[in-house]
Structure formats: C-alpha cells, structure tokens
Backbone as JSON, one array per atom type, in Angstrom:
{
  "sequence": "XXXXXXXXXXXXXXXXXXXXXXXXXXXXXXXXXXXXXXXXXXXXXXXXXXXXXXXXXXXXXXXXXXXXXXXXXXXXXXXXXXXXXXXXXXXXXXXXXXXXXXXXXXXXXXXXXXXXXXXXXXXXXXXXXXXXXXXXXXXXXXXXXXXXXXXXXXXXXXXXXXXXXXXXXXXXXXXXXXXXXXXXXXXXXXXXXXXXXXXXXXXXXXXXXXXXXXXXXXXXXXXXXXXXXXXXXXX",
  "N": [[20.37, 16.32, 75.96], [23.68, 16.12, 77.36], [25.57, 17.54, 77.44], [27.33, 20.72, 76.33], [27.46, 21.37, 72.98], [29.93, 22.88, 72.0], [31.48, 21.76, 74.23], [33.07, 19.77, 72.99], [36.02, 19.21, 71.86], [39.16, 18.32, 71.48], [40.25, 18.24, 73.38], [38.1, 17.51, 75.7], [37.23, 15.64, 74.67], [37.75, 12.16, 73.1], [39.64, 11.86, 69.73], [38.93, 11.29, 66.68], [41.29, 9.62, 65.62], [42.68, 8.84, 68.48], [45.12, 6.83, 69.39], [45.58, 5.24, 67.3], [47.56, 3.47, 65.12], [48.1, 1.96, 63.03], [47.33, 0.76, 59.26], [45.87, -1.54, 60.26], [44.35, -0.78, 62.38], [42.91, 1.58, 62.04], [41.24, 0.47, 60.46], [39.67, -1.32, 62.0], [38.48, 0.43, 64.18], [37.54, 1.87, 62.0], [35.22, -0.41, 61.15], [33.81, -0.42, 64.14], [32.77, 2.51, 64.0], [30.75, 2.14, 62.32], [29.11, 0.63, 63.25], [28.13, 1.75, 65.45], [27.05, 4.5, 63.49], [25.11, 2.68, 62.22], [23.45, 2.18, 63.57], [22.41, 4.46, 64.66], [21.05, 4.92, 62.09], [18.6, 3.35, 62.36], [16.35, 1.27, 61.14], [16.47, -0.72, 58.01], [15.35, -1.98, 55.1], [16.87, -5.02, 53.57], [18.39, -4.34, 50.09], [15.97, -4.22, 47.21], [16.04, -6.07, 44.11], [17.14, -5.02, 40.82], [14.67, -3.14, 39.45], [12.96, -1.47, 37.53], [11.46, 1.6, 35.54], [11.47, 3.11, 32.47], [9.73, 6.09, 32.01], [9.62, 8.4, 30.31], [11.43, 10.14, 27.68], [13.51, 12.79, 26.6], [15.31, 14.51, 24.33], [18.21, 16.56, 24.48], [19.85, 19.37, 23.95], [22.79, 18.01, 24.03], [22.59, 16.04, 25.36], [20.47, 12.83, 26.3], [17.54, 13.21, 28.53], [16.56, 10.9, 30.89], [13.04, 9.98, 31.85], [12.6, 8.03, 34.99], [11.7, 5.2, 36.93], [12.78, 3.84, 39.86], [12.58, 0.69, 41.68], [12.66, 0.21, 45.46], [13.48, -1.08, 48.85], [11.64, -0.62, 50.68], [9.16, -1.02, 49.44], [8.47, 0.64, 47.61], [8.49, 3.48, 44.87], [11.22, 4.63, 43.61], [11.52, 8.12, 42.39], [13.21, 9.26, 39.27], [15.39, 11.12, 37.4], [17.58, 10.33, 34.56], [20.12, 11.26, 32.66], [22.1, 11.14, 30.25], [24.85, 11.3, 27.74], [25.79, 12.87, 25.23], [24.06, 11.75, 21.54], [22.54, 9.39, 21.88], [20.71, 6.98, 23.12], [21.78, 4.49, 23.94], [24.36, 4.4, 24.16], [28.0, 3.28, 23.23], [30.82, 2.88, 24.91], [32.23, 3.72, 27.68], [31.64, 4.93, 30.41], [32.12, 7.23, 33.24], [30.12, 7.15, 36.54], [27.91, 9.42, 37.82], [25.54, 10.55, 40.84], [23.63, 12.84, 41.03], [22.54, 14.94, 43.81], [19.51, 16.57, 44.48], [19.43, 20.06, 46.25], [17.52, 21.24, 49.2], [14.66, 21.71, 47.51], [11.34, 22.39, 46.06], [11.14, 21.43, 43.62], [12.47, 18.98, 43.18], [14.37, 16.69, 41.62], [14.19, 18.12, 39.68], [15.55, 20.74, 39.86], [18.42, 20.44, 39.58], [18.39, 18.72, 37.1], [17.05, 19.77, 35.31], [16.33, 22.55, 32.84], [14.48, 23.75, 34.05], [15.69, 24.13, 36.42], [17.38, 26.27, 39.17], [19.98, 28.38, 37.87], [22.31, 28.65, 39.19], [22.48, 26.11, 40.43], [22.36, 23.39, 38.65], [24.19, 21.55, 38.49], [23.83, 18.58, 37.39], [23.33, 19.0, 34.47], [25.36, 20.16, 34.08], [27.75, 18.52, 34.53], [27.01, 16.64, 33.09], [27.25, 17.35, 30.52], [29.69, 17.17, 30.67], [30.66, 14.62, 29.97], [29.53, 12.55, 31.91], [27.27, 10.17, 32.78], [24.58, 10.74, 34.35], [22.48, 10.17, 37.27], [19.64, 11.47, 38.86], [18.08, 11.89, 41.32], [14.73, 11.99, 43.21], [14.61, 12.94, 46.13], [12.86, 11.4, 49.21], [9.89, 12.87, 50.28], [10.19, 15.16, 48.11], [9.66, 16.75, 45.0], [8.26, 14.52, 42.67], [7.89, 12.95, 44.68], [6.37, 13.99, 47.07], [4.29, 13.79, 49.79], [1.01, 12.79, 49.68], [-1.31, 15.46, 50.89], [0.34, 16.65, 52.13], [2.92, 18.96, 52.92], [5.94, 19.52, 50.69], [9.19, 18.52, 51.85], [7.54, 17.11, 53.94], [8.54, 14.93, 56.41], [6.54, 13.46, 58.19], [4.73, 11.63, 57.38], [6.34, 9.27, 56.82], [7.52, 8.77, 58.95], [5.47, 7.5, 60.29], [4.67, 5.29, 58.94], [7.14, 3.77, 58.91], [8.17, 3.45, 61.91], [10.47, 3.22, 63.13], [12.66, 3.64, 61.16], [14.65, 5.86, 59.81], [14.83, 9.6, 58.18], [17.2, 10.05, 56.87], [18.4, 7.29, 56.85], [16.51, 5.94, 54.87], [16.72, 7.54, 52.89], [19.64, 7.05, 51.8], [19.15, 4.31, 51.34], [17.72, 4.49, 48.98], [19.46, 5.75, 47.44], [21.35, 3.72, 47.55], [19.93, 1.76, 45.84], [19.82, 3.3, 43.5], [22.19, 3.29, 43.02], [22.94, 0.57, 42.13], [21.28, 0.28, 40.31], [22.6, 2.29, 37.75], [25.07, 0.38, 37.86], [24.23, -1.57, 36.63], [23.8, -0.77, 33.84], [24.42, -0.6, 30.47], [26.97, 0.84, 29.64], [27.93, 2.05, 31.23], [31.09, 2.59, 33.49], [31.38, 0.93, 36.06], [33.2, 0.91, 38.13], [34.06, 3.56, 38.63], [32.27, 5.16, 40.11], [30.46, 8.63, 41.39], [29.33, 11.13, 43.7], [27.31, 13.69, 44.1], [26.51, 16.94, 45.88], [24.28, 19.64, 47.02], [24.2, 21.43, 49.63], [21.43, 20.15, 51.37], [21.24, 17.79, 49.48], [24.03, 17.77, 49.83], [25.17, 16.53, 51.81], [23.24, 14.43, 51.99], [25.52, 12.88, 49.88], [28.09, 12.61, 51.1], [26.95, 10.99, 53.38], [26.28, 8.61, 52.11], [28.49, 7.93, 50.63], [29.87, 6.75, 52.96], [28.63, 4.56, 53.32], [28.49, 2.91, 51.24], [30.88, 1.64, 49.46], [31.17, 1.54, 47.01], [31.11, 4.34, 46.16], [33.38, 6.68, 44.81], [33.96, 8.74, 44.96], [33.45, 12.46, 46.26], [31.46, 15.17, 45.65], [30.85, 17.57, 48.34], [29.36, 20.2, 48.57], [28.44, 22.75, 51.32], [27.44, 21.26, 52.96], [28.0, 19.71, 55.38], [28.9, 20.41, 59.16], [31.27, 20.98, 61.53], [30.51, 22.0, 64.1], [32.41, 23.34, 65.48], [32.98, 25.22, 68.15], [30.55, 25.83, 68.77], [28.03, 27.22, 70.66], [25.21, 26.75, 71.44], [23.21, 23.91, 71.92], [21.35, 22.88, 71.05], [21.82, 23.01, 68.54]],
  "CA": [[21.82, 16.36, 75.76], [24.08, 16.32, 79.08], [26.69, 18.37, 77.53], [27.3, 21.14, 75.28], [28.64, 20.86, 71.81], [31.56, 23.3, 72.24], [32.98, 21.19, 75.2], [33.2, 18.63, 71.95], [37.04, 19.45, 71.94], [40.06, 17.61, 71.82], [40.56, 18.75, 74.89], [37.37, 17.08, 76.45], [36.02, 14.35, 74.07], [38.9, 11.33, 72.15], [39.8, 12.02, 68.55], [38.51, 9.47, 66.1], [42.11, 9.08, 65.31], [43.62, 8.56, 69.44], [45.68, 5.34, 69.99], [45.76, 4.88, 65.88], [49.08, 3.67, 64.77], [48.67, 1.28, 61.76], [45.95, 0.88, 59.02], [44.94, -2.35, 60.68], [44.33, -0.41, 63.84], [41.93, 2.24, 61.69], [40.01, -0.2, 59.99], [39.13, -2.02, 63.25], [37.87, 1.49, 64.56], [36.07, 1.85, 61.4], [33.88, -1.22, 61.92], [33.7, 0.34, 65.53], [31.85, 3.86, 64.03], [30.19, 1.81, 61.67], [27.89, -0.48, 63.86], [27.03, 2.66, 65.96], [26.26, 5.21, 62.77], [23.85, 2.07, 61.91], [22.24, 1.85, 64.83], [21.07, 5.38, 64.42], [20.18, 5.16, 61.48], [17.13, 2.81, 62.0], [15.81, 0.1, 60.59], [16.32, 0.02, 56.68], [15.06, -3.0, 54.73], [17.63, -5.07, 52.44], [18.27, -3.61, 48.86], [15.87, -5.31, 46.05], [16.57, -6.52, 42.89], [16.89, -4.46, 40.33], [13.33, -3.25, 38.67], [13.34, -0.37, 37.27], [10.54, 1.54, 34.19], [11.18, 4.29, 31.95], [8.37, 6.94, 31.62], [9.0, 8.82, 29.38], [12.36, 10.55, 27.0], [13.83, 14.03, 26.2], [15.79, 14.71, 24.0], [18.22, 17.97, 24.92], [21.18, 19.9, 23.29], [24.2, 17.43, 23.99], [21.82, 14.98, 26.5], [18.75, 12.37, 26.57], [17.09, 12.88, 29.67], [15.57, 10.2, 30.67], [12.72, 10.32, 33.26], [12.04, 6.72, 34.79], [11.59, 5.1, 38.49], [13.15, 2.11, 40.35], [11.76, 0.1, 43.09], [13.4, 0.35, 46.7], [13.4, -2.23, 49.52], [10.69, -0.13, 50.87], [8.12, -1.31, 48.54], [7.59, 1.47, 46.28], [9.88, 3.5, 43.88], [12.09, 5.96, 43.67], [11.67, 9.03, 40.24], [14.65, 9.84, 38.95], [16.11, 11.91, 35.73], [18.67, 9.82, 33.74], [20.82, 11.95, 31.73], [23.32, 10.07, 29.04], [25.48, 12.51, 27.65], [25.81, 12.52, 23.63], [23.51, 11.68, 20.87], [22.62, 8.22, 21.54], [20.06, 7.01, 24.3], [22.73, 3.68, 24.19], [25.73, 4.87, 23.65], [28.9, 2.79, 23.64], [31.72, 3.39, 25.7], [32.61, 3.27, 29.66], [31.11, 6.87, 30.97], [32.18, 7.36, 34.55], [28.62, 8.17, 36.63], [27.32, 10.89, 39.02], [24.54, 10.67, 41.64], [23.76, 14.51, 41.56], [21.43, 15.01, 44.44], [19.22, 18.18, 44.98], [19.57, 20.95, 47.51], [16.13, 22.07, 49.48], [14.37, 23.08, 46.94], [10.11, 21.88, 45.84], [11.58, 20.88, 42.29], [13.12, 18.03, 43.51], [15.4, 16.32, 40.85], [14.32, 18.93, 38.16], [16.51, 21.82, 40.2], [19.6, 20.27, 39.46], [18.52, 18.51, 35.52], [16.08, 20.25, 33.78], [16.23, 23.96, 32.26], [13.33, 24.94, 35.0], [16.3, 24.19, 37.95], [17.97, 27.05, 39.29], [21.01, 28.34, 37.43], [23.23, 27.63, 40.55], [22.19, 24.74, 40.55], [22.19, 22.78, 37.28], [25.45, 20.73, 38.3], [23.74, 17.44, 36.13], [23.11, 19.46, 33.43], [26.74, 20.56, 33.92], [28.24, 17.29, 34.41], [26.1, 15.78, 31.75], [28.22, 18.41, 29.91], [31.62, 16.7, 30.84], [30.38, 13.36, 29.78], [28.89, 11.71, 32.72], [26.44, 9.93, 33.05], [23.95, 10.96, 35.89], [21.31, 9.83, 37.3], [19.31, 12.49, 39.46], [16.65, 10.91, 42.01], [14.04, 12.56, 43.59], [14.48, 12.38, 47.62], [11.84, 11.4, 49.98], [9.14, 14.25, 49.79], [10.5, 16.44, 47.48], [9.68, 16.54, 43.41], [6.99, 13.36, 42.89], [7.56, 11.64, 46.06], [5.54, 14.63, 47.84], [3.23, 12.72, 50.05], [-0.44, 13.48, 49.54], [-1.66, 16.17, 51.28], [1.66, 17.28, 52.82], [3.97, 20.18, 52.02], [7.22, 19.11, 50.59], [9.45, 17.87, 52.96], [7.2, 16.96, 55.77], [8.3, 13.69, 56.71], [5.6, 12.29, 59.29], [3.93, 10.49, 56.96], [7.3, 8.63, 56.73], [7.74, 8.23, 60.0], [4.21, 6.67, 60.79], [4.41, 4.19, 58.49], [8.33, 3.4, 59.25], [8.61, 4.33, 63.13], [11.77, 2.59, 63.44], [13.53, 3.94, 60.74], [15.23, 7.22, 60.19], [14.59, 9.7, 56.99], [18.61, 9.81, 56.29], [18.7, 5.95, 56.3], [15.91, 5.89, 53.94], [17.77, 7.86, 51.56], [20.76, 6.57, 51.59], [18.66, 2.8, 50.54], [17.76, 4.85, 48.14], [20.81, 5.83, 46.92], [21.98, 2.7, 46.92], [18.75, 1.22, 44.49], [20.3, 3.97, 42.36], [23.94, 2.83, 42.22], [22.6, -0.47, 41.39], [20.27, 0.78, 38.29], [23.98, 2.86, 37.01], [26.08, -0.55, 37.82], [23.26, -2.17, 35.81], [23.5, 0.05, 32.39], [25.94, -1.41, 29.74], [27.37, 2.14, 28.83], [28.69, 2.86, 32.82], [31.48, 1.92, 34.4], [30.86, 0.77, 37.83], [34.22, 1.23, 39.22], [34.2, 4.99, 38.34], [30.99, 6.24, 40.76], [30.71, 9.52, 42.77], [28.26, 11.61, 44.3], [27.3, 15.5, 44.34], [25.23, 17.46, 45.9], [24.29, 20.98, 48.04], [22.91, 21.25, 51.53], [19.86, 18.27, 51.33], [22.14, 16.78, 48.75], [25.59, 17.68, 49.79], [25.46, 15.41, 53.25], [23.49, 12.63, 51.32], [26.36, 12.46, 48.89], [28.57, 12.6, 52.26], [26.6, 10.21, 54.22], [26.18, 8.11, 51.2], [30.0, 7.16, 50.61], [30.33, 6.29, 54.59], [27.72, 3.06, 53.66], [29.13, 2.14, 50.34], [32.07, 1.7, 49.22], [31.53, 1.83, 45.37], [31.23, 5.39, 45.97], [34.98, 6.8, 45.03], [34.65, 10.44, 44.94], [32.33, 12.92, 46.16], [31.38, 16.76, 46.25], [29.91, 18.01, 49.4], [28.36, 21.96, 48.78], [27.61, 23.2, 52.0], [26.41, 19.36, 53.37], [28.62, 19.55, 56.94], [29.79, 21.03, 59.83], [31.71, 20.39, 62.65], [29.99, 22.93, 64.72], [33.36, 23.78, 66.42], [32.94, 26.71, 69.06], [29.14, 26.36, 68.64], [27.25, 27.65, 72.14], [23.62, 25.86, 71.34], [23.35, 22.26, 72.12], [19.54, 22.44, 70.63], [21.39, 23.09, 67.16]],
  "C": [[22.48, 16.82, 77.05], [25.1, 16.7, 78.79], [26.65, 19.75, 76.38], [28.22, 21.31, 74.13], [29.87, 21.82, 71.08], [32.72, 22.6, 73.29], [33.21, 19.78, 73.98], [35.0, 19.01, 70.87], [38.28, 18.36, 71.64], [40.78, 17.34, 73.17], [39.56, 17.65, 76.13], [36.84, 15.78, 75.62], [37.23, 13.95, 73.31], [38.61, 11.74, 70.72], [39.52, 10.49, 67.81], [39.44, 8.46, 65.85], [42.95, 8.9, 66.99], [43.61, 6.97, 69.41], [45.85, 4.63, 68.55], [46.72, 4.81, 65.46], [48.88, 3.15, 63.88], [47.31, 1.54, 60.8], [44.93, -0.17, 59.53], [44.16, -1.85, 61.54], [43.4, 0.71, 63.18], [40.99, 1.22, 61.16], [39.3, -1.25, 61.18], [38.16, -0.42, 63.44], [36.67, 2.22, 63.6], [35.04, 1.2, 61.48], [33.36, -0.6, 63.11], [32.57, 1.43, 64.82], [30.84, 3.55, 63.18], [28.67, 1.28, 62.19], [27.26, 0.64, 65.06], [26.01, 3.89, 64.86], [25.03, 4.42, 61.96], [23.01, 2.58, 62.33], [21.34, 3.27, 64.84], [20.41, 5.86, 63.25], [18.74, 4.2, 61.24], [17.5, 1.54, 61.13], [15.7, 0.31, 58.78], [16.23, -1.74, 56.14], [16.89, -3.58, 54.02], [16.86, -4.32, 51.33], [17.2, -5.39, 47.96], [16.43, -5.41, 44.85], [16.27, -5.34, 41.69], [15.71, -4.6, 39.43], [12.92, -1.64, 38.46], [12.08, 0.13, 35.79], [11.01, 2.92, 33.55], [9.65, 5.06, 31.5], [8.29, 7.86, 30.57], [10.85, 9.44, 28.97], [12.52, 11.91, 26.26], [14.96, 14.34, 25.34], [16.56, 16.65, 23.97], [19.5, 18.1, 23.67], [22.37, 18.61, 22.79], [23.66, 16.06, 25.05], [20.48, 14.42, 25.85], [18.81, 12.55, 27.9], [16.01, 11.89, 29.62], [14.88, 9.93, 32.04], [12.09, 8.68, 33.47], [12.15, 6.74, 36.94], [11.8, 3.58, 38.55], [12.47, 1.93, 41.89], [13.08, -0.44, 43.98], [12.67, -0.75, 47.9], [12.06, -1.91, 50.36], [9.32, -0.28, 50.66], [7.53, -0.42, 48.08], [8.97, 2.47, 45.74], [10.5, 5.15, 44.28], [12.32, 6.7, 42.08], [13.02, 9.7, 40.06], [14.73, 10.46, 37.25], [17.67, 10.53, 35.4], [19.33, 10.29, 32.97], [22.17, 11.45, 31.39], [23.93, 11.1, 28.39], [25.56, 11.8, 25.74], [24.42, 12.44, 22.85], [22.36, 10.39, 21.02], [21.67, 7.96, 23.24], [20.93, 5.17, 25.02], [23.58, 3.79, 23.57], [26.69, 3.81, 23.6], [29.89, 3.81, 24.14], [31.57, 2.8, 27.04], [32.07, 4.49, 29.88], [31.45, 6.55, 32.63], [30.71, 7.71, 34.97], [28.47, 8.7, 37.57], [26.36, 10.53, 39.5], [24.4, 11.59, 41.53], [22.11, 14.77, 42.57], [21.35, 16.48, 44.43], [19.24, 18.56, 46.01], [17.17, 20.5, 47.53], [15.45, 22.69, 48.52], [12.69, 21.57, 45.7], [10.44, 20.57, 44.36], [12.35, 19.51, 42.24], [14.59, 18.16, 42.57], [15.47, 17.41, 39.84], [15.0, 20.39, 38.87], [17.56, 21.32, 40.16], [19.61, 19.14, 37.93], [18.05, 18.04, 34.56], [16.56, 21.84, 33.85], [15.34, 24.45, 33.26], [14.78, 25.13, 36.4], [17.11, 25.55, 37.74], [19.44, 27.12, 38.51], [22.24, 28.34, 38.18], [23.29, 26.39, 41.02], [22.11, 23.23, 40.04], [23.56, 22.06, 37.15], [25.34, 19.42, 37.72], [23.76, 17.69, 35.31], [25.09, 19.38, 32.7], [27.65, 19.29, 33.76], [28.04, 16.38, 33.59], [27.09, 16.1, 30.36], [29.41, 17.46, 29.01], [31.19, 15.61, 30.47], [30.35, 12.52, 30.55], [27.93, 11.25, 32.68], [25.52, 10.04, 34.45], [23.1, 10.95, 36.01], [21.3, 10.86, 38.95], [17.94, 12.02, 40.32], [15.84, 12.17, 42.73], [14.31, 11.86, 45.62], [13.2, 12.42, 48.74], [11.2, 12.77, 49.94], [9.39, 15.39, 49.47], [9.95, 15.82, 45.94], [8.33, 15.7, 43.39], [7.01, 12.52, 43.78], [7.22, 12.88, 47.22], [4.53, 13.84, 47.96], [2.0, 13.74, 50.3], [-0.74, 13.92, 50.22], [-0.78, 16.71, 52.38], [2.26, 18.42, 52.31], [5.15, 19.32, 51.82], [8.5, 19.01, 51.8], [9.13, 17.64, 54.55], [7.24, 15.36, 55.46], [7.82, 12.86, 57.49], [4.96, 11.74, 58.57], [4.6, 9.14, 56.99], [7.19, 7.81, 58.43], [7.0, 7.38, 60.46], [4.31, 5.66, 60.34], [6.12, 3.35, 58.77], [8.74, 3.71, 60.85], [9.99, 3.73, 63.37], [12.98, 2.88, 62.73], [13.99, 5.55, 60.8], [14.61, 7.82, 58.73], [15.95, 9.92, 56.25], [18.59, 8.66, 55.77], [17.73, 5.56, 55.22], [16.4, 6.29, 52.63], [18.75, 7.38, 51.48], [20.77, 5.07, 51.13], [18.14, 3.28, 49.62], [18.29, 5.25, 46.84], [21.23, 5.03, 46.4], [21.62, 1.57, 45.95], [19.83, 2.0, 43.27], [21.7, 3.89, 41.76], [23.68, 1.34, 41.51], [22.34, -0.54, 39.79], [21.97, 1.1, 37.72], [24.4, 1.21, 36.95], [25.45, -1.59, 36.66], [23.44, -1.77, 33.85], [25.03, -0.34, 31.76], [27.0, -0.75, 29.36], [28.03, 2.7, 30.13], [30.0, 2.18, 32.86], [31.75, 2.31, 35.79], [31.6, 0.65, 38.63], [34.57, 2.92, 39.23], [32.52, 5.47, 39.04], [31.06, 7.48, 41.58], [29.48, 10.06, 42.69], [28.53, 13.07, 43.96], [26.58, 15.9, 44.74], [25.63, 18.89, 46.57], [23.0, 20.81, 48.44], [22.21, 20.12, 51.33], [21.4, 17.43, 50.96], [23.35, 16.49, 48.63], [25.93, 16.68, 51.24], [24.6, 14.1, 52.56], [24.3, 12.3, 50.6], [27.16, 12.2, 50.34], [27.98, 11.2, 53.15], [26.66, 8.91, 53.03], [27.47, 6.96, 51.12], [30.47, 6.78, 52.43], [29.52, 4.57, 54.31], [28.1, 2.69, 52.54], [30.32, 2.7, 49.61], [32.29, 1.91, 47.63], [31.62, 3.75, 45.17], [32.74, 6.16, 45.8], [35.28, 8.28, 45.22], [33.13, 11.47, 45.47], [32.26, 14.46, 46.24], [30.31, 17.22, 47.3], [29.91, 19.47, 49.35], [27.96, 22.13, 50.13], [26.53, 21.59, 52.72], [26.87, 19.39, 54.94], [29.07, 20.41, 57.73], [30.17, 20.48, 61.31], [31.4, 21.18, 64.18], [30.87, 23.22, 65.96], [33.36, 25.2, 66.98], [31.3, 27.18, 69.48], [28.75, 25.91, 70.4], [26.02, 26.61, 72.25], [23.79, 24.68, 71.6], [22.3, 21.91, 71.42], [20.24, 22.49, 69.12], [21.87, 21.74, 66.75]]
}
C-alpha cells in the first residue's frame, strides 16, 4: 500500500459523489464502481438452476424449521435453516423474507436459528417471530461447510481449489442461490427481500445488496467501517 488510510480524506482522495449533478450522472458512476468491486472480487461462476433437498423438519413454538441444502454454481451446496413462521410448513399468504446471516461464531446458521444460538443473537428466531420468512445459510467454513480437517473458518482449502476467486465473492453466489430458493417458494413474496446480519454477517448482508438488486432493505450490526482517522495501513 503506497499510502496511508488516514490520508483517505476529502481533502486528498475524490468523493464518490464529486462532479455528480443528476441521477443519470450517478448511475453512470455506479456502473463505474461496479466493474471495479467485480474485478476484486474474483472469479465467481454463473448462478445454477434452482436444486435444492430438504433433510430433515422441526417443528418449534410459532415456527417449522426447516433444515435443507441448495446447490451453488460452485458445484456443491450450500446448508441452510428455513424457518416459516406459523403453523403450517405451506402456509398461504405473501410473507416478506429475511436472509439472516451469522456473526463469527463455530455454530454457523444454528447461532442465529436454533435455541443452542446465542441469546444476542437469535435475530431469525426473532424475525421468524414477526412473520418472516427466513432462510439462514451456513457460510463457507462455518456450521457444516467446515472443511475436513480444518478449523472453522480457515479458508485455504477454498482458495486452492478456487485460486482466482475471492471468499467474499463466494458468498455473496451464495447468497444469491439463496434468494433464488425464497423467490422460488409459493408462500414469499419476492419483491419484499432483505438481509441481516452481525460482523461475518453484517457486511455480507451489506456487500450482498451492492450485487443484487432484489435486495430492498438491509441491517448491517457492526459489518463496516470507514476507518476514518485510522494510522495503520496493514489494518
């Protein structure tokens, strides 16, 4: 790095918004930040078709959870929690739906909705609550996509077999398998999606809605910073 990221100023570096007068004149500049935040994120297959299995069904308080896994462009799947809110494992209605990703934490999806996840943490449970529907994925080596003989999030196994891609852009084709599956279910609707998460899961909900657009709302916990005034360049 040939500078450090306090001279990252207004003062010393253009605002995303200089020379911006209309919205034509932002959405040009968006394409613009678009085709470089690709580029670092690597190489990411297209999305496949939806294919998707349930494993197995819980019945809770005011929720089915339902634990199942879809297949990612990647060629292999992604485990997720499904939680339907009500009585009914096909409900009628429209249900708005939630992504709720997990923070850092071994438990993957089941720290944010099962009864073992932390009680700070249990915002599907909670949202499941409010009558969302939310589906809760497991992210690259955390929960059951710990790769064999690794600790939870060590991603060089990733990397070896993907050197070209990133482990953000991986999730985030992940993600977007999982808005599919929701847009898929007869009981959603698929103009009502958002995201949630903390730390891990509060910048993939964040990074998430920057690559698709069905995303309309999101909560970022502790996911960003603009590391304004920060001395380090290594952080």
């Amino acid at each position: 790095m040939a500078y450090p990221l306090a001279a990252l100023t207004t003062t010393h570096w253009p605002s995303l918004t200089d020379g911006l007068k209309t919205i034509s004149d932002w959405q040009k500049r968006k394409e613009q930040l678009l085709i470089i935040w690709k580029d670092y994120l690597g190489e990411i297959p297209e999305r496949v078709a939806l294919n998707y299995e349930i494993l197995a069904e819980t019945k809770e308080k005011d929720h089915w959870r339902l634990h199942l896994r879809y297949a990612t462009g990647f060629d292999d799947w992604v485990t997720a929690y499904l939680l339907i809110p009500g009585t009914s494992m096909n409900p009628s209605g429209n249900y708005p739906a939630i992504i709720a990703m997990h923070p850092t934490s071994e438990l993957g999806k089941g720290d944010v909705a099962t009864p073992e996840g932390r009680a700070n943490r249990l915002y599907g449970i909670e949202l499941v609550s409010r009558g969302f529907v939310v589906l809760a994925p497991d992210m690259i080596s955390a929960g059951e996509r710990i790769y064999e003989g690794a600790d939870a999030y060590q991603t060089a196994p990733f990397y070896k077999q993907f050197p070209a891609s990133t482990a953000i852009g991986r999730m985030i084709h992940d993600h977007q398998q999982g808005l599919d599956l929701l847009a898929a279910l007869p009981y959603v609707d698929s103009n009502r999606f958002g995201a949630v998460g903390h730390s891990l899961g509060a910048y993939n909900a964040f990074m998430l809605a920057t690559m698709d657009e069905r995303v309309k709302a999101i909560v970022s916990s502790c996911g960003l910073s603009s590391f304004a005034g920060d001395q380090d360049p290594n952080r």
